[in-house]
Structures are given as structure tokens and as C-alpha cells.
C-alpha positions in Angstrom: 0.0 0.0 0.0 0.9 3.3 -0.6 2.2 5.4 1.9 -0.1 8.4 3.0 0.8 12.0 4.1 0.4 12.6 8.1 -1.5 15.8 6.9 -3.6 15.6 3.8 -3.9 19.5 2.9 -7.2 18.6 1.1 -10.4 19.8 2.8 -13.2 17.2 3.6 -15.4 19.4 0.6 -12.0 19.0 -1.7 -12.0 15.2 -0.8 -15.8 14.9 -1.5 -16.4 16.3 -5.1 -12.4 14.9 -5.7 -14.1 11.6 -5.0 -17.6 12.3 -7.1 -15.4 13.3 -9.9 -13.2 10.6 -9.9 -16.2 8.2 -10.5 -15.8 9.1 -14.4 -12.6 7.4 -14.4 -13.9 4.3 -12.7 -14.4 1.4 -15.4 -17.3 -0.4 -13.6 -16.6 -3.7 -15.8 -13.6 -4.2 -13.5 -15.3 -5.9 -10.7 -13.4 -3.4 -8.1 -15.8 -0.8 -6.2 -15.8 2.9 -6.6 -14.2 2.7 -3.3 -11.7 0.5 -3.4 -10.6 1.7 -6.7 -10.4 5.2 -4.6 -8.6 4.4 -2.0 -5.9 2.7 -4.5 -5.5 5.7 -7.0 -5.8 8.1 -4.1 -5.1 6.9 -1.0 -3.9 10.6 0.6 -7.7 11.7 -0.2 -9.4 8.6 1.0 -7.7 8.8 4.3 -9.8 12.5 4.3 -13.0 10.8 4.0 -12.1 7.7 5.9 -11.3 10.2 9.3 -14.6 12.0 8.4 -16.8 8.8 9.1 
């Protein structure tokens, strides 16, 4: 896994429409959620959501 930042200096708002608009990218054919595709590709920006919950 990649390693994340301590800090992310993303906003939980940044982190939210970064993750709506990365849903365009997502192939749904490759069996992989949204998320977990997410949290792959952008693990910094997940871990802003994920402390949000």
C-alpha cells in the first residue's frame, strides 16, 4: 500500500467532489468498487473521508 501524508492539505469538501469526480474514471466492468478503486488511486484523499466517518 501506498504510503499516505500525516497531513492531507485537502479539505473534507476538496476530498468529497475529488471523489464524485473521480467516478468518471472508474471502469465499472472491473469488478473493483468505486471505493476500493479510490482508496488505491488516491489513498492521501481517502484517508480525508475515511477520518470523516
Amino acid at each position: 500500500m501506498k504510503q499516505v501524508p500525516e497531513k492531507p492539505n485537502m479539505s473534507l469538501q476538496e476530498a468529497e467532489e475529488h471523489y464524485r469526480l473521480s467516478s468518471e474514471n472508474y471502469d465499472v466492468d472491473s469488478g473493483e468498487s468505486h471505493l476500493a478503486y479510490y482508496r488505491e488511486k488516491h489513498p492521501a484523499n481517502y484517508q480525508v473521508l475515511l477520518d470523516s466517518v
